[in-house]
MIZA-823844 format. One record per residue: residue in three letters; x, y, z of N, C-alpha, C in turn. Coordinates in steps of 0.05 Angstrom, whole numbers, padded with zeros to 5 digits, always signed. Layout:
AlaXYZXYZXYZ;...
***
This chain:
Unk+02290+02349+01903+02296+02320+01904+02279+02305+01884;Unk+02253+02314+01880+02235+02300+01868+02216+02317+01860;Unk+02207+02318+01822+02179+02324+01826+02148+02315+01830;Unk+02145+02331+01845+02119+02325+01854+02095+02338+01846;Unk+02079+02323+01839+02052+02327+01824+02028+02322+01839;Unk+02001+02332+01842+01984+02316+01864+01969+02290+01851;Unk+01985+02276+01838+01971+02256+01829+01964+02229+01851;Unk+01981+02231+01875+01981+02208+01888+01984+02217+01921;Unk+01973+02205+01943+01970+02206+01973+01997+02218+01982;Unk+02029+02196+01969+02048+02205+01977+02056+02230+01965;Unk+02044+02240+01938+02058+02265+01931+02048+02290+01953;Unk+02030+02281+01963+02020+02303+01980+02029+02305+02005;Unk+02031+02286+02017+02052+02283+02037+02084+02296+02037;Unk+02090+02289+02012+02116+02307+02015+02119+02331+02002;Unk+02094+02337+01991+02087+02370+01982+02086+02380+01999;Unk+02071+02376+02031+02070+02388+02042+02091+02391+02061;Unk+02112+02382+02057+02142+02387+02077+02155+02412+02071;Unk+02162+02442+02076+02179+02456+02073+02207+02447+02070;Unk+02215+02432+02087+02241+02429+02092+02246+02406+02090;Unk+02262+02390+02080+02258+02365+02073+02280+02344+02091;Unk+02298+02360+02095+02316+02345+02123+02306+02352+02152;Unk+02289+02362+02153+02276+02359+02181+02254+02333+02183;Unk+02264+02324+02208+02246+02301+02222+02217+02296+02214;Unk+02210+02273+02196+02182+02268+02186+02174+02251+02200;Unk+02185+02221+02207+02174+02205+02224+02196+02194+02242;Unk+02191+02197+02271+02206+02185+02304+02197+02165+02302;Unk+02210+02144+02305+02190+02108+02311+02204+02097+02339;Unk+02194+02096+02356+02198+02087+02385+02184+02060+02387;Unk+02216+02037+02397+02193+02007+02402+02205+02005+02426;Unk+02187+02006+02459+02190+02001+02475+02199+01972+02474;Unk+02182+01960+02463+02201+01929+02462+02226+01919+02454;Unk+02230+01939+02443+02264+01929+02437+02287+01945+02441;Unk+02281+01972+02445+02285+01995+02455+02299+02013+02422;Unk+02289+02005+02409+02293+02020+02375+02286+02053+02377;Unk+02299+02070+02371+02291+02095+02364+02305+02103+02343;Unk+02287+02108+02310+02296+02112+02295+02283+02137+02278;Unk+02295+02149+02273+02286+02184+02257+02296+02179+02233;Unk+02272+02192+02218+02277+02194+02186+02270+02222+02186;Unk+02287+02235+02165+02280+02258+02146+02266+02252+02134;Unk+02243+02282+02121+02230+02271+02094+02252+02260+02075;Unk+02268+02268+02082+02287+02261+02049+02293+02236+02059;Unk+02311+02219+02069+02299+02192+02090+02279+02170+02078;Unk+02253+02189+02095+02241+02167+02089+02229+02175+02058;Unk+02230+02199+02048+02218+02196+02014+02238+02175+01998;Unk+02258+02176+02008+02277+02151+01984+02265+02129+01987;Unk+02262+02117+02015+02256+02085+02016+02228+02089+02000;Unk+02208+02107+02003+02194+02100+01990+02190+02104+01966;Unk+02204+02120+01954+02217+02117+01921+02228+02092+01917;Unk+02248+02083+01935+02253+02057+01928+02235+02041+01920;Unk+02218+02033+01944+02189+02017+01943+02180+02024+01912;Unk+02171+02049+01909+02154+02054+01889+02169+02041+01863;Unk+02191+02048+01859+02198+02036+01832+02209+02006+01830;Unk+02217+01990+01855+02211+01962+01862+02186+01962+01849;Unk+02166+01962+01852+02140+01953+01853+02130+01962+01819;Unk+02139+01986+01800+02138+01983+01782+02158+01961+01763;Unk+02174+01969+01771+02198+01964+01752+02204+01931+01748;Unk+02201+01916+01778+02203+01892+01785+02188+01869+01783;Unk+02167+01881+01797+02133+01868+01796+02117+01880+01774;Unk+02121+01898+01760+02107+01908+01739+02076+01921+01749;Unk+02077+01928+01770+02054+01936+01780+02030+01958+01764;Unk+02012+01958+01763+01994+01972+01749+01973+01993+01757;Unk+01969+02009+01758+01951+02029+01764+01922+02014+01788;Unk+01920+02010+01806+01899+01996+01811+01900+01967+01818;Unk+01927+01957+01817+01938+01937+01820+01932+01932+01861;Unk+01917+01912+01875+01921+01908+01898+01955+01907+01909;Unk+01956+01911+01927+01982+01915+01954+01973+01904+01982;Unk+01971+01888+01992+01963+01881+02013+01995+01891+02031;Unk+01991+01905+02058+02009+01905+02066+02002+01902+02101;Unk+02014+01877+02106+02005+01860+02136+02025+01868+02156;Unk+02023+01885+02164+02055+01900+02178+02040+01920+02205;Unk+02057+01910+02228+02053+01933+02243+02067+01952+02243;Unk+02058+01973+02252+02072+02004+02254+02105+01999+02264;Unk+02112+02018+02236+02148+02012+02236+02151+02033+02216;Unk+02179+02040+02223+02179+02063+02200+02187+02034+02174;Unk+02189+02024+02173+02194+02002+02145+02165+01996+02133;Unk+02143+01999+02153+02118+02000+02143+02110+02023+02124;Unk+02118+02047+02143+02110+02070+02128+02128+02076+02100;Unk+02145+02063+02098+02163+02072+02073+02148+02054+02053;Unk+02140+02021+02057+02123+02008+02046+02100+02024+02033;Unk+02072+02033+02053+02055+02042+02048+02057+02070+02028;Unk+02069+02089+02042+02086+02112+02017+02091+02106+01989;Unk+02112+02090+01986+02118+02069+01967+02094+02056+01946;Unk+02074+02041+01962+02054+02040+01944+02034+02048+01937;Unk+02030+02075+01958+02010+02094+01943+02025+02111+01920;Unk+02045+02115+01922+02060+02126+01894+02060+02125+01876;Unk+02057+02084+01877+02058+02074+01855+02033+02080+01845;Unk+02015+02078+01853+01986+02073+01845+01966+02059+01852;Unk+01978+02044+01871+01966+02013+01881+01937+02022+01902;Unk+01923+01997+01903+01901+01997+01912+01914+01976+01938;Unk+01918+02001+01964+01932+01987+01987+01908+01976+02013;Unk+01908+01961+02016+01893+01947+02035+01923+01931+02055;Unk+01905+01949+02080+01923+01935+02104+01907+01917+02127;Unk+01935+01897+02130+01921+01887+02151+01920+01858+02141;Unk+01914+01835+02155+01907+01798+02137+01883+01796+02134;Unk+01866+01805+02135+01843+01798+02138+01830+01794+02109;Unk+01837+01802+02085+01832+01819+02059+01847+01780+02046;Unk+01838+01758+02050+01861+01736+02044+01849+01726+02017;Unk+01831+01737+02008+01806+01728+01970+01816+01743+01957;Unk+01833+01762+01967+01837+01797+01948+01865+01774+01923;Unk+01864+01784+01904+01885+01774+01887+01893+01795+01883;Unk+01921+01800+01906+01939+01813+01904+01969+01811+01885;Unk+01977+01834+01879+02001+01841+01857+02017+01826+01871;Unk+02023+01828+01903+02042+01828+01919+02034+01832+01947;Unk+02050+01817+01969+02037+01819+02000+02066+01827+02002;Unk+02067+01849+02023+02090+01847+02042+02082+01845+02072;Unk+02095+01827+02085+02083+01814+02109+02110+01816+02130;Unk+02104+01805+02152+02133+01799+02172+02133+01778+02170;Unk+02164+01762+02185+02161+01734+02192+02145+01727+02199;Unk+02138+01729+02223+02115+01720+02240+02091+01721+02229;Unk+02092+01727+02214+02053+01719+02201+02062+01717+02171;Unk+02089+01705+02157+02084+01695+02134+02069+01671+02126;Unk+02071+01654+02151+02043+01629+02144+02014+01640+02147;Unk+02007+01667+02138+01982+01679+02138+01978+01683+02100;Unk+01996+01680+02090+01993+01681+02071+02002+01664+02050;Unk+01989+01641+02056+02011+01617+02036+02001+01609+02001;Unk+01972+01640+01996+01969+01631+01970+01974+01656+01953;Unk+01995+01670+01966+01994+01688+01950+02019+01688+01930;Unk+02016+01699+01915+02038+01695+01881+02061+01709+01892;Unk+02062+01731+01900+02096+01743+01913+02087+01759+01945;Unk+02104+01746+01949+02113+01755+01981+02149+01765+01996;Unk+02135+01787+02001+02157+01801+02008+02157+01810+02035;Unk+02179+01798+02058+02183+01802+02090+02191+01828+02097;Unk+02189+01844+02111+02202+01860+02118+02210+01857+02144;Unk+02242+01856+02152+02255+01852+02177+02242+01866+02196;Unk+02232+01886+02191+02229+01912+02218+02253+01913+02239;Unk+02283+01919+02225+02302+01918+02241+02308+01938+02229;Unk+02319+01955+02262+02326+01988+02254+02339+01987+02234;Unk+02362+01981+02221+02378+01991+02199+02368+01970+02179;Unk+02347+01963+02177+02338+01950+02153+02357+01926+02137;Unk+02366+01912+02168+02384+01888+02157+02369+01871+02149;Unk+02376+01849+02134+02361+01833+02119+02353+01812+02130;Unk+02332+01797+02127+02334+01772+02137+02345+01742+02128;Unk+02354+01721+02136+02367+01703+02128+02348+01679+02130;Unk+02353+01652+02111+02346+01634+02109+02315+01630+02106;Unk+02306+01649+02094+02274+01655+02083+02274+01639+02065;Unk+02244+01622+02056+02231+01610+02047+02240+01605+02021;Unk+02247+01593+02000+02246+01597+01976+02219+01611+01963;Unk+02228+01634+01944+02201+01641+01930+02192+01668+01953;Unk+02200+01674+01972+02199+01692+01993+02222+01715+01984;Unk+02213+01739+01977+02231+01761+01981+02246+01781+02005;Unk+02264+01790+02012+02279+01807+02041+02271+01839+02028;Unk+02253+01850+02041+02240+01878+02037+02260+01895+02025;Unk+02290+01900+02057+02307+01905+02046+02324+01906+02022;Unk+02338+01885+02018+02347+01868+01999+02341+01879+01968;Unk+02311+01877+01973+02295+01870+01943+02296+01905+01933;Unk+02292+01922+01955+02286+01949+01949+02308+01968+01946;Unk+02330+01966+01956+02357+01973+01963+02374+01992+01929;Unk+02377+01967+01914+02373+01970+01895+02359+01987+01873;Unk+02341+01992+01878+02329+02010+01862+02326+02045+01865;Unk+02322+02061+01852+02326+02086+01854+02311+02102+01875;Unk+02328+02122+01884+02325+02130+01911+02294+02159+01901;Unk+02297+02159+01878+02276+02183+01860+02255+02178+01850;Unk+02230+02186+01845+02208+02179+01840+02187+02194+01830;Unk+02179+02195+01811+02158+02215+01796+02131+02200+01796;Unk+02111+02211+01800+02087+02198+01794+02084+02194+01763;Unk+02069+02171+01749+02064+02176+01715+02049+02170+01711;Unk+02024+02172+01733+01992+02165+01718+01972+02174+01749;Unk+01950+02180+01743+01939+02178+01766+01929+02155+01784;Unk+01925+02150+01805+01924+02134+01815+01890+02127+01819;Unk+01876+02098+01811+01854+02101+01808+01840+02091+01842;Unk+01861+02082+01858+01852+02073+01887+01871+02083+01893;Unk+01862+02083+01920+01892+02092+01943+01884+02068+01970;Unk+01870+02064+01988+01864+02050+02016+01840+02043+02005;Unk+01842+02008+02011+01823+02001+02016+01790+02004+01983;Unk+01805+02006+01967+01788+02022+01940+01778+02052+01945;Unk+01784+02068+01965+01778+02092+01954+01794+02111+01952;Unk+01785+02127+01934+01802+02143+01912+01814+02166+01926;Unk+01838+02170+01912+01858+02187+01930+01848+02219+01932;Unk+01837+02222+01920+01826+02251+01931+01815+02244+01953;Unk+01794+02221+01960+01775+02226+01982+01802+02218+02011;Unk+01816+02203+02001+01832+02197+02025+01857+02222+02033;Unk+01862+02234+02011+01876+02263+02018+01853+02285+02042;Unk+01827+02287+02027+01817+02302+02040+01804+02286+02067;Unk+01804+02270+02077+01795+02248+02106+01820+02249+02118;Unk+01841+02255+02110+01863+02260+02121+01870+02278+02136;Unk+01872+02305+02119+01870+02329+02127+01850+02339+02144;Unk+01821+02322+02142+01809+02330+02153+01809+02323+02189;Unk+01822+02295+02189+01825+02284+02209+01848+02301+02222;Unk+01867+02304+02210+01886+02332+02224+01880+02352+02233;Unk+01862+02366+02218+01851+02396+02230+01830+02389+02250;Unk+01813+02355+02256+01803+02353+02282+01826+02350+02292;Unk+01843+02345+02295+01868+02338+02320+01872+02356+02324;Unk+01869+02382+02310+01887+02414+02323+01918+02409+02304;Unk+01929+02392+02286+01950+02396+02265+01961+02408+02251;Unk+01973+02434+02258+01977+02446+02236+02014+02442+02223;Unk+02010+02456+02200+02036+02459+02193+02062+02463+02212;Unk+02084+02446+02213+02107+02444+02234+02103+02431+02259;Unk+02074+02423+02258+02066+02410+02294+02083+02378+02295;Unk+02103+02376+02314+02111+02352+02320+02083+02338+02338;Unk+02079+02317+02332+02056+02296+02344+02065+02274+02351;Unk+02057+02266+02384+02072+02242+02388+02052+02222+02398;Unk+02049+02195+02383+02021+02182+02378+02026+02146+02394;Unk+02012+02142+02404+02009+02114+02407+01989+02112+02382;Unk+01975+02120+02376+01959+02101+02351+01958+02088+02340;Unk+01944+02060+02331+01944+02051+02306+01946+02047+02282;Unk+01960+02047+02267+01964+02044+02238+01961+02026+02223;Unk+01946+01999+02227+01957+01975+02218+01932+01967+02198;Unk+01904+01990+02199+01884+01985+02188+01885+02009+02166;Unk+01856+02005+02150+01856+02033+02132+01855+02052+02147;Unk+01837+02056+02157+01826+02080+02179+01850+02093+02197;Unk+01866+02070+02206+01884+02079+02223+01904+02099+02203;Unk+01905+02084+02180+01940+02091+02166+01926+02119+02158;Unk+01896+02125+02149+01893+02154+02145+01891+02171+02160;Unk+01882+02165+02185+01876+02180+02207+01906+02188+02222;Unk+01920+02168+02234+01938+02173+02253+01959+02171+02235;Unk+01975+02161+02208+01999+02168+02195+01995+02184+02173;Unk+01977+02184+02161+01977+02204+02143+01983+02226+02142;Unk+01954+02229+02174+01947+02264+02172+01961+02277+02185;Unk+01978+02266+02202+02003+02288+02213+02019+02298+02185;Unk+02026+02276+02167+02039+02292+02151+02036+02301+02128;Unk+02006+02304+02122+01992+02317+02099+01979+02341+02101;Unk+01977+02347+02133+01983+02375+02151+02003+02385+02140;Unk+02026+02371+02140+02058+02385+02149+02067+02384+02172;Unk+02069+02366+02191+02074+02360+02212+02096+02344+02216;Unk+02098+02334+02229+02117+02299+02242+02110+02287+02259;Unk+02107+02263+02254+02108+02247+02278+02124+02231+02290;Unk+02117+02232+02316+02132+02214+02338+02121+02186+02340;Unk+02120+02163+02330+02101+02139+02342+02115+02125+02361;Unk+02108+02116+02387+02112+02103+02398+02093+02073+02402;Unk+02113+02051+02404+02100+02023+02396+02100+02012+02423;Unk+02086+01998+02439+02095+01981+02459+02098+01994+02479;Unk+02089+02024+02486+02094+02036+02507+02061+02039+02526;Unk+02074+02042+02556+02053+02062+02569+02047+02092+02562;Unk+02020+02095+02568+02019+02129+02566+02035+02143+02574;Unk+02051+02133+02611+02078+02152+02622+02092+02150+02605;Unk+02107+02122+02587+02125+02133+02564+02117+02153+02547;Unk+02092+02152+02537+02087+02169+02511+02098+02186+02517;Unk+02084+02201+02542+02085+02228+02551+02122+02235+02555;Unk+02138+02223+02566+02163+02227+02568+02172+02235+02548;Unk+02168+02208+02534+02177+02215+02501+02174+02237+02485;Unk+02153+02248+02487+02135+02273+02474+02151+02296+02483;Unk+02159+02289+02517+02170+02319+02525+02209+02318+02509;Unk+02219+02291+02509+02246+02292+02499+02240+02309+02467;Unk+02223+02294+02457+02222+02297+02428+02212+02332+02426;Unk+02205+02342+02445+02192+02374+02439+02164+02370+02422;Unk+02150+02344+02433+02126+02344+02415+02098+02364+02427;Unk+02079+02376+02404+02080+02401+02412+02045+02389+02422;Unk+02043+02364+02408+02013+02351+02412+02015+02321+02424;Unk+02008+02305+02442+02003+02282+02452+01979+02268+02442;Unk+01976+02240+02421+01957+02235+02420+01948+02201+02432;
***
């Protein structure tokens, strides 16, 4: 589908998939009752999409900030994928509001968290990635904007940040490393309440399942009895 080089967080992520139509990320929102599964092949397009949005459109640059203010969604993760690809120096979360970012992608609900930034882009977080309506002038639809662009993606430079300014080797290997403390190995389905919404989180609990070779299950908005249900529907082989 793509070649892949280890120049960047996401090439390693989907280097390490054998199979590329098998299940990479389950996203469970108890709050709305959403259950949506991506293939690597799935979710590697949206974030090929992303990635070449973000060159091609925004002109993005090696090192270029990404702020990305999003809770855990698979539309997050295609985001974050997306701009480690590119190259970008991704910082998650609002808190980062001095950083002079390339680009924020945010939700509705906390687009008045960001009212000085140069481009902003919403992401619906609606299962089929329908668009949103009657947005702001000067406001981009995640969807919409990315849809468009090529589902393929090559890396073409190395990437000089990955999270937060540090460099993608160190966050490849804090990754992996954080997997092999979980007990992760290659093929392990993982089904996670965790966090993702910070650096730490997105390397620890999204990464490293799948820079193992793993998948995960996230569940959003649940009790532990859901996790656990969920875990047993899904055949997950680890609870975290």
């Amino acid at each position: 589908m793509r070649e892949l080089t280890p120049n960047t967080v996401t090439d390693a992520v989907f280097g390490a998939v054998a199979d590329h139509s098998r299940p990479m990320l389950t996203y469970y929102d108890d709050a709305t009752g959403e259950r949506t599964e991506l293939s690597a092949a799935t979710l590697g397009n949206w974030a090929a999409k992303t990635g070449n949005y973000l060159l091609d459109q925004i002109g993005l640059a090696t090192g270029d900030v990404v702020v990305v203010d999003l809770p855990e969604h698979w539309q997050t993760a295609g985001i974050l994928l997306g701009a480690l690809w590119a190259g970008a120096d991704v910082h998650c979360g609002g808190g980062d509001s001095d950083l002079d970012a390339a680009i924020v992608f945010t939700s509705l609900a906390r687009l008045d968290d960001h009212p000085d930034a140069d481009e902003v882009v919403v992401a619906s977080l609606d299962p089929f990635a329908l668009p949103l309506r009657d947005l702001p002038p000067g406001v981009g639809d995640y969807g919409s904007a990315v849809r468009v662009h090529g589902d393929q993606f090559v890396s073409r430079s190395p990437a000089a940040a990955a999270l937060h300014g540090t460099p993608t080797a160190e966050v490849i290997a804090a990754a992996r490393a954080a997997a092999e403390a979980d007990g992760i190995s290659p093929g392990t389905r993982v089904a996670s309440a965790r966090p993702w919404h910070t650096a730490d989180g997105v390397r620890d609990h999204l990464l490293a399942p799948l820079v193992a070779g793993g998948s995960l299950v996230h569940v959003a908005a649940g009790t532990p009895e859901r996790l656990a249900a969920v875990a047993e529907v899904e055949k997950a082989a680890l609870v975290l």
